[in-house]
C-alpha positions, 0 to 999 in steps of 0.5 A: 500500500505505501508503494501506491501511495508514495506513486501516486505522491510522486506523479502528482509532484511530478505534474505539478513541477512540470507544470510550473515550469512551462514558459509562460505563453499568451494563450488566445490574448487579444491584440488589435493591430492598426497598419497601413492599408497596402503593408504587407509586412505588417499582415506579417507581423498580424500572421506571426502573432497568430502562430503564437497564441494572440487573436488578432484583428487588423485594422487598415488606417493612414494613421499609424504615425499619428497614433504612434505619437499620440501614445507617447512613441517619437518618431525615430523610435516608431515602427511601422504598425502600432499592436494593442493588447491589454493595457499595452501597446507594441510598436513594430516587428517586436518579437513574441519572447519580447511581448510575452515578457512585457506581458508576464512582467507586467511593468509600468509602462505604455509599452515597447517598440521595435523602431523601424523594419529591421530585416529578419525581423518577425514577419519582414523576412531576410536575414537578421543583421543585428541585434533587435533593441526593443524600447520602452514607451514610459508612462512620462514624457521621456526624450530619449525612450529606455531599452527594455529587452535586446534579442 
């Protein structure tokens, strides 16, 4: 009987640790992704998004750029789409590792962004050149944008 029991404890521990450890992952998050009409990469990114968990609505509008510097983003830290989800806001080709991060963490913050369209970049294609430097979008008004996570 003791051997039972002392199976049955251990494959509850087992379960239960590895449980506990399995990366945390968006599972059916919401994000709201507004690019412009014709971008391609963009749908990319929309697409990328999808494969790792996130319900994903695009929304076409010439407006990106303003809206981008509406939420606080300057205009040389803008990428070329602007993704909602939550209480957060993800600008460009940021990596799912990045925004999973941002959303396990949860910091104080509006959101990150991945200037510009780095090649290699999810849903840009070609090969990656550098490394990717994501930046917060702090709750201040901030001049110079901090790093939040490289990749």
């Amino acid at each position: 009987m003791r051997k039972v029991i002392f199976s049955i404890i251990t494959v509850i521990l087992f379960s239960a640790t590895t449980y506990l450890t399995i990366p945390d992952i968006a599972h059916a998050e919401e994000a709201t992704l507004y690019k412009a009409p014709s971008c391609g990469c963009c749908e990319e990114y929309g697409n990328y998004l999808r494969k790792n968990g996130f319900t994903v609505n695009v929304r076409p509008t010439s407006k990106v750029a303003a809206m981008s510097t509406e939420v606080g983003i300057p205009k040389d830290f803008q990428g070329c789409h602007l993704t909602y989800i939550g209480d957060y806001v993800i600008s460009g080709h940021v990596p799912v590792e990045i925004v999973n991060k941002m959303l396990k963490e949860r910091p104080d913050i509006k959101g990150i962004t991945l200037p510009g369209m780095p090649l290699g970049s999810p849903g840009m294609g070609g090969t990656k050149r550098r490394e990717f430097v994501v930046y917060e979008v702090s709750n201040a008004s901030a001049t110079q944008p901090k790093i939040y996570a490289s990749e």
